[in-house]
VEXTORDO-321638 format. One record per atom (N, C-alpha, C, O): x, y, z. Coordinates in steps of 0.2 Angstrom, whole numbers, plus 5000, padded with zeros to 4 digits. Layout:
N
XYZ/...
//
This chain:
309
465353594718/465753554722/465653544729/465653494732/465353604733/465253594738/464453544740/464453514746/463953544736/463453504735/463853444735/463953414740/463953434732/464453384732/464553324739/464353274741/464953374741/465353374747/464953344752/465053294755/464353384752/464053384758/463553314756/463453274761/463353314749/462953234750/463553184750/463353124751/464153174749/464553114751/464753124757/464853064759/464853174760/464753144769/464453124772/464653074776/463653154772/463153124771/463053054772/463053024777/463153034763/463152974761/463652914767/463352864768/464252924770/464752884773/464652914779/464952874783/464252954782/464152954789/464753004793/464653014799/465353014789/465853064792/465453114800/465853104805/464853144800/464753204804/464553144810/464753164816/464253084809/464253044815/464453074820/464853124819/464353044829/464753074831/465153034832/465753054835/465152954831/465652904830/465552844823/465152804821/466252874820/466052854815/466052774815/466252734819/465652764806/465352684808/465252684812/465552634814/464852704818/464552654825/465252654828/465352594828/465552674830/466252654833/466452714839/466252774838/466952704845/467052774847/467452804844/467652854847/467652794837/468152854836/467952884831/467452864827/468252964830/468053004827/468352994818/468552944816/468153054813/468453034809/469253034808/469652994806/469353104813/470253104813/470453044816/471053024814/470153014821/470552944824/470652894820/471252864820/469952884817/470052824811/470552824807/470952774806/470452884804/470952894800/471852884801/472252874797/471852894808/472552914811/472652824809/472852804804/472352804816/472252684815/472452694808/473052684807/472052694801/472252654796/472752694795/473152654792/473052744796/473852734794/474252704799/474652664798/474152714802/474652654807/474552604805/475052564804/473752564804/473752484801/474152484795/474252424793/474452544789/474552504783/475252544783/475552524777/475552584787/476152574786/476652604792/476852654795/476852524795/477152504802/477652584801/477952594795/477952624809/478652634808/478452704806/478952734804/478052734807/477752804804/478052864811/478152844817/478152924809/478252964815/477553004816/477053004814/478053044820/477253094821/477453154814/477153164808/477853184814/477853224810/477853204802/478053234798/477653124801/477453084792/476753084794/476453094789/476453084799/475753094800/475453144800/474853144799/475753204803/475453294801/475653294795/475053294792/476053284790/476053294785/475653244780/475353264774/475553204781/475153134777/474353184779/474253224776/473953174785/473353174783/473453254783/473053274778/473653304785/473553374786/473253404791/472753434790/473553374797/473253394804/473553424809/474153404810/473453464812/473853514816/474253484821/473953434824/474853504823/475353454825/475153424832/475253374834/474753504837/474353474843/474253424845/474453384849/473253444839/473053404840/473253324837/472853284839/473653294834/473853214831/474253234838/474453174840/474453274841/474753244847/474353214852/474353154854/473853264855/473153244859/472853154855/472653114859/472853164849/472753094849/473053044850/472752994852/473653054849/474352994851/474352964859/474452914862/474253044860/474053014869/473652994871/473752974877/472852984868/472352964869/472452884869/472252844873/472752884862/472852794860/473452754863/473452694863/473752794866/474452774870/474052744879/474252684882/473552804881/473452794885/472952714886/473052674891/472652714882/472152664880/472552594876/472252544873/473252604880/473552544874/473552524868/473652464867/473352574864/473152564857/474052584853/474252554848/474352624856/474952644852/475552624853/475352584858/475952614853/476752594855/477352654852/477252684847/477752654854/478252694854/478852644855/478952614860/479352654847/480152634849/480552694846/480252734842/481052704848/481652744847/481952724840/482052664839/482152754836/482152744827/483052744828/483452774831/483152694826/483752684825/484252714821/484852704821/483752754816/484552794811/484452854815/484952884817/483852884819/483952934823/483552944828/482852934828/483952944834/483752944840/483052984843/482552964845/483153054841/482653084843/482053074840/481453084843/482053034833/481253004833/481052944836/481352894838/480252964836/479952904839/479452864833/479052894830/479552784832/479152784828/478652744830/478652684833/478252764828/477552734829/477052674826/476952664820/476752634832/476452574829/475952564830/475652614833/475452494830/474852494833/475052404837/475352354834/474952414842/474852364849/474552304848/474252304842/474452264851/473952214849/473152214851/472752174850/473152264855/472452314856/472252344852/471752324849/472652404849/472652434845/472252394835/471852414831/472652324835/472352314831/471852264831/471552244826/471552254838/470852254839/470252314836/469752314834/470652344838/470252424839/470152424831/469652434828/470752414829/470752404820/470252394815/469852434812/470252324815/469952254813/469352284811/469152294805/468852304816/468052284815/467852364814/467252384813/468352404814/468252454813/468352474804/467952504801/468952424801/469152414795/468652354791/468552344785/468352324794/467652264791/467152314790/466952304785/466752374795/466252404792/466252474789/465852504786/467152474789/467252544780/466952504775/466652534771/467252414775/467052384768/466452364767/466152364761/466152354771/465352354771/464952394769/464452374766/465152464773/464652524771/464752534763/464252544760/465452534760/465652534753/465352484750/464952514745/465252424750/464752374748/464252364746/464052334741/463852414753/463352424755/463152494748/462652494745/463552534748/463352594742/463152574734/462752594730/463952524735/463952494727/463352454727/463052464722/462952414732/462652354732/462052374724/462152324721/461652404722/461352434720/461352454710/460952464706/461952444711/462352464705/462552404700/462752354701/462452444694/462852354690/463452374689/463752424691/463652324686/464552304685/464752374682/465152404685/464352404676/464552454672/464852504674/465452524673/463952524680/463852564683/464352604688/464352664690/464652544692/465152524696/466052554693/466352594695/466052524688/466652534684/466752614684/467152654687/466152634680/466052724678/466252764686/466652804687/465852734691/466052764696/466652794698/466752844700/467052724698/467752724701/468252764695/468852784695/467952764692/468352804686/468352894685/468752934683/467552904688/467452974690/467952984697/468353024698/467952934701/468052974707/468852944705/469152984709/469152924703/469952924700/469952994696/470253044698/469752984693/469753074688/469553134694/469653194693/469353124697/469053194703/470053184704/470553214702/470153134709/470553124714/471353164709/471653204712/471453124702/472053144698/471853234697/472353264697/471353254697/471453334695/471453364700/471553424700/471253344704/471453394712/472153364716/472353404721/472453314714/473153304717/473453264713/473453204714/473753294705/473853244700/474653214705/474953244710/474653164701/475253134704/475953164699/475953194693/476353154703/476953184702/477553134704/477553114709/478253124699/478653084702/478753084710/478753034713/478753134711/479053134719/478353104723/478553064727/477753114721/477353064726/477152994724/477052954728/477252974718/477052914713/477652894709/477952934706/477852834709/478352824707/478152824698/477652794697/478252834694/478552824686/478052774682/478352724682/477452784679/476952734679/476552694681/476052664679/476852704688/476252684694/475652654694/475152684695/475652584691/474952554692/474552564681/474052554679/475052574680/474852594669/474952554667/475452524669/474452524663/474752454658/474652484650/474652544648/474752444647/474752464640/474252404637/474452344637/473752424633/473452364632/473052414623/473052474621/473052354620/472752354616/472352384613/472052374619/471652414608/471152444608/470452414609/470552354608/470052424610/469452374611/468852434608/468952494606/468252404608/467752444607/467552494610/467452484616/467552564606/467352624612/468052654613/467952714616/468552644612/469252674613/469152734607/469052794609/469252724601/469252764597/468852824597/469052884598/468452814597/467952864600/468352914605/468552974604/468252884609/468452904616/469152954615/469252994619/469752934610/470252944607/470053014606/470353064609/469553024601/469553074594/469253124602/469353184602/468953124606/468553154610/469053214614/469053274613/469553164618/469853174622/470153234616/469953294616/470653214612/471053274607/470753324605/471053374605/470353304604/470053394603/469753414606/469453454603/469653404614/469653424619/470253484620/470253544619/470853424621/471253444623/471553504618/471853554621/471553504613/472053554608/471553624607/471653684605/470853604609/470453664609/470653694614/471053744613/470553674620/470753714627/471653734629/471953764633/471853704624/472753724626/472953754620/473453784619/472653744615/472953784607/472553804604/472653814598/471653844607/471253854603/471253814593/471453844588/471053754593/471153734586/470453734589/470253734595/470253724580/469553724579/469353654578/469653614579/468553664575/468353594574/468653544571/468653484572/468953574565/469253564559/469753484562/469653424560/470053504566/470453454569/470353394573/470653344574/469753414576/469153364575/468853314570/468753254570/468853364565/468753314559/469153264557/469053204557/469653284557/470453264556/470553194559/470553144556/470653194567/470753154571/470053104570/470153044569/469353134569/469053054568/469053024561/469052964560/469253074555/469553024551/469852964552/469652904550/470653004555/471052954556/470852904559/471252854559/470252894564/470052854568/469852794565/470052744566/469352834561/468652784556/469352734550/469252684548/469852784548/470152754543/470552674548/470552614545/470752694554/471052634555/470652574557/470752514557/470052594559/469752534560/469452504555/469352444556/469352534550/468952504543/469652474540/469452424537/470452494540/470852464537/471352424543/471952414543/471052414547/471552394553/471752334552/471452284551/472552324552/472852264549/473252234555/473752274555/473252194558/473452174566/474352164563/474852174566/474252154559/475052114559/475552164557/476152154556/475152234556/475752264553/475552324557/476052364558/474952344560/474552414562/474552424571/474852374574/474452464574/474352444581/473852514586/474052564583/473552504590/473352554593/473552534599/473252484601/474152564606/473952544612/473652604614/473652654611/473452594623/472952634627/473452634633/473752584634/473452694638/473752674642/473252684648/472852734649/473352624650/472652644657/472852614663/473152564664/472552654668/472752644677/472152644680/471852694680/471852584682/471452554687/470552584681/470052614681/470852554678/470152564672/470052634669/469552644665/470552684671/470452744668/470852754662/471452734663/470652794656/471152794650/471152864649/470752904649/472252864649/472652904651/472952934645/473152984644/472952894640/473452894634/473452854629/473152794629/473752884622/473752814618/473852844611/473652894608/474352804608/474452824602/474452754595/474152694596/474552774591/474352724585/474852714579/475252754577/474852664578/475752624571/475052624567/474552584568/475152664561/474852644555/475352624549/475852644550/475252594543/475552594538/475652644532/475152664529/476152664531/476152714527/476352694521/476152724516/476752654520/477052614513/477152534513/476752504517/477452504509/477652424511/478152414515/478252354518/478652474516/479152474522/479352534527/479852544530/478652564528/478652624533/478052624535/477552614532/478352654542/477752664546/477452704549/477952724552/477052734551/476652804554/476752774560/476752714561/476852864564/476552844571/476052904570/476252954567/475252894574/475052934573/474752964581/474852924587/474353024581/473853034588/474153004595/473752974599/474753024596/475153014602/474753064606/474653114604/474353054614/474153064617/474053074624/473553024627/474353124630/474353084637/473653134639/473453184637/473353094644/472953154648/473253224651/473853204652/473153274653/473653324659/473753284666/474253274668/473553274667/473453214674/473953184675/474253154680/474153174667/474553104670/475353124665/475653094661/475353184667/476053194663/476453194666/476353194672/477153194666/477853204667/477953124671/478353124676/477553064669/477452984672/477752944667/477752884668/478252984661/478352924657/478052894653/478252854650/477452924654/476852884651/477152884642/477352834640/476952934639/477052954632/477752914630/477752884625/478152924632/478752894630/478652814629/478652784623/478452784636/478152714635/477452684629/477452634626/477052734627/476852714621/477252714615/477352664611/477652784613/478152794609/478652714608/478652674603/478852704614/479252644611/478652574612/478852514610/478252564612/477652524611/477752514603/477852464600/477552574601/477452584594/478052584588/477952564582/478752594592/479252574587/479452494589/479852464586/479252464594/479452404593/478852354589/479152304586/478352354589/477652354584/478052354575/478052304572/478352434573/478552434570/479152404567/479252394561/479752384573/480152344570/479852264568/479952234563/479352234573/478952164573/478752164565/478952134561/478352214565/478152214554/478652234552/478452264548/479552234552/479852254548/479852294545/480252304541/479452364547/479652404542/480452444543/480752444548/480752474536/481352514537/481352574540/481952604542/480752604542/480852674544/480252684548/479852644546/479952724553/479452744556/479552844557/479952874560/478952854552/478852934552/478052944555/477552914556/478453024557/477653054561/477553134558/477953154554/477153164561/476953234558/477053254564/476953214569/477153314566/476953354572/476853424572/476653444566/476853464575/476953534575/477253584583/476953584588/477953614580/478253644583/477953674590/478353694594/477353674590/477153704597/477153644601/477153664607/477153594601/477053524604/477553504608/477453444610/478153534611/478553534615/478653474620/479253454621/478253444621/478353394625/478453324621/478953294623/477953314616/477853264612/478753264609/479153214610/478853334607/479553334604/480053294605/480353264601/480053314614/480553304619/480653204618/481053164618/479853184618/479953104616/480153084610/480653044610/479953104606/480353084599/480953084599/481353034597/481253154600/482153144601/482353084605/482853044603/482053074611/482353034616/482352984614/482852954615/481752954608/481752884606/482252874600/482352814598/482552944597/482852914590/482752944586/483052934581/482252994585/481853024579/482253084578/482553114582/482353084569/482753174568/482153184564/481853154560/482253264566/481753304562/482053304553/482553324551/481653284549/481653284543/481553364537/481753384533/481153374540/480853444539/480253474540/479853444544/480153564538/479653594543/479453624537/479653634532/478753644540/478653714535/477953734538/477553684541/477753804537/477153834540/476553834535/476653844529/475953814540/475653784538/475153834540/475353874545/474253844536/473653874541/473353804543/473253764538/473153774549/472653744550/472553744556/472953744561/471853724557/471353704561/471253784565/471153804571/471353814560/471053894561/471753934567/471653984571/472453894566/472953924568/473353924563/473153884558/473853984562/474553974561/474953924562/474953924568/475353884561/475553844562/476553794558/476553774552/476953794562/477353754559/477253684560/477153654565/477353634553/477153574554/478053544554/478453584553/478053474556/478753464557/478653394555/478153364557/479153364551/478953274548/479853244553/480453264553/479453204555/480153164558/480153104558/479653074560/480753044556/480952994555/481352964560/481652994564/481152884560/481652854565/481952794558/481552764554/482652794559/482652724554/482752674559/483052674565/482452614555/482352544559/482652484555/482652424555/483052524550/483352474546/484052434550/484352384548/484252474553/484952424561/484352374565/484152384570/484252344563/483952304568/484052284572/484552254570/484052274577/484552234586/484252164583/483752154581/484952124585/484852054584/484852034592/484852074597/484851944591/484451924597/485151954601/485651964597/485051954609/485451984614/485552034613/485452074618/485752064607/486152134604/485752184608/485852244608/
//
């Protein structure tokens, strides 16, 4: 991590002694682009936003004030604060300072194919969610997640991810590995659009999530391999596939939609009730080299909502 560190400073020039070519430092620059992107800022949302000692962002406020870079008005739900902007100086100072951030960025990608490009920003999105996962309180409920369909390479990618995950948080073995690409290989070999579905949940090209409506009978439906990243939990995420998936299965008609799960799964649980599902029955089970209670749960889909209803 720290090898790391030191070739990506490196690489952006951060140690300069003026970054991009410019008089200002890194903390200065940085101060500028918040003020350029969100007018109306105090000083005490900027010690806490970048993590800078309250001092020194004073010492610079006075630098940029001095130099007509800052302005200062009195906040009108409360007097004691002051809120801060950038001048019309200041957004001189801004401009050509924010054209050769994009440039040098440019300048890095320039080299790279689209792919290549893609992988990147996906790595450095997954750096960025595990060292500051988002949370309601700093990201709003979804934030920027679509829900799209499966495409080539998802499946894959599906079976990888899960047993991943169930090895490192439930010790299960390979077995459930096998399991999962089963079920993977069966739905693509039988995959029937009009009655079947796989969505994906993903944010700025990164896949976070995803579960799958299989057919179980001529009037029922499976939900299978419900799936969030850790990254991106307590976002709503899983619930929004869950109903992806029962509204799929009301579109085909079926009368009922069931799933398998197993009582250690608490979270997953907590969706199914919300969405409608009752537990049908349990019984313990040995697999994937645990102990285990399995649990079958049902949603009936035979009330159908009519139009407006």
């Amino acid at each position: 991590m720290r090898r790391f560190n030191r070739f990506h400073t490196q690489r952006i020039g951060v140690l300069d002694e003026g970054l991009l070519q410019s008089g200002f430092t890194l903390a200065e620059a940085r101060v500028l682009f918040e003020l350029a992107h969100h007018d109306g800022l105090t000083a005490s949302q900027l010690c806490r936003d970048l993590g800078l000692d309250q001092g020194y962002l004073s010492r610079i406020l006075t630098r940029f004030q001095k130099r007509g870079l800052l302005a200062r008005r009195t906040a009108e739900a409360d007097r004691r604060q002051a809120l801060l902007s950038l001048t019309a100086s200041g957004w001189d100072a801004f401009a050509p300072l924010d054209r050769a951030s994009q440039d040098q960025a440019a300048l890095l990608l320039r080299g790279l194919s689209a792919a290549d490009r893609a992988d990147l920003c996906r790595a450095m999105a997954r750096i960025e969610a595990l060292l500051a996962p988002a949370t309601p309180d700093t990201v709003p409920p979804d934030a920027g997640v679509i829900l799209r369909p499966h495409r080539v390479g998802d499946i894959g990618w599906i079976v990888q991810r899960q047993a991943l995950l169930y090895s490192t948080e439930f010790g299960w073995d390979g077995s459930f590995e096998a399991l999962v690409a089963e079920i993977g290989a069966a739905f693509l070999r039988n995959f029937d659009p009009a009655a079947e579905g796989c969505w994906v949940a993903e944010r700025e090209g990164e896949p976070l999530g995803a579960v799958f409506l299989v057919r179980a009978a001529a009037d029922t439906g499976q939900l299978r391999m419900l799936y969030v990243e850790r990254a991106a939990r307590g976002l709503g995420i899983g619930g929004r596939l869950v109903d992806a998936c029962i509204a799929r299965a009301r579109e085909a008609g079926y009368d009922r939609l069931t799933l398998w799960t197993n009582d250690i799964l608490v979270s997953a649980r907590k969706i199914y009730l919300a969405a409608g599902f009752r537990l049908v029955r349990e019984e313990p089970h040995h697999s994937f080299g645990q102990d285990l209670v399995g649990q079958y749960w049902e949603l009936d889909l035979s009330d159908k909502p009519t139009a407006g209803g």
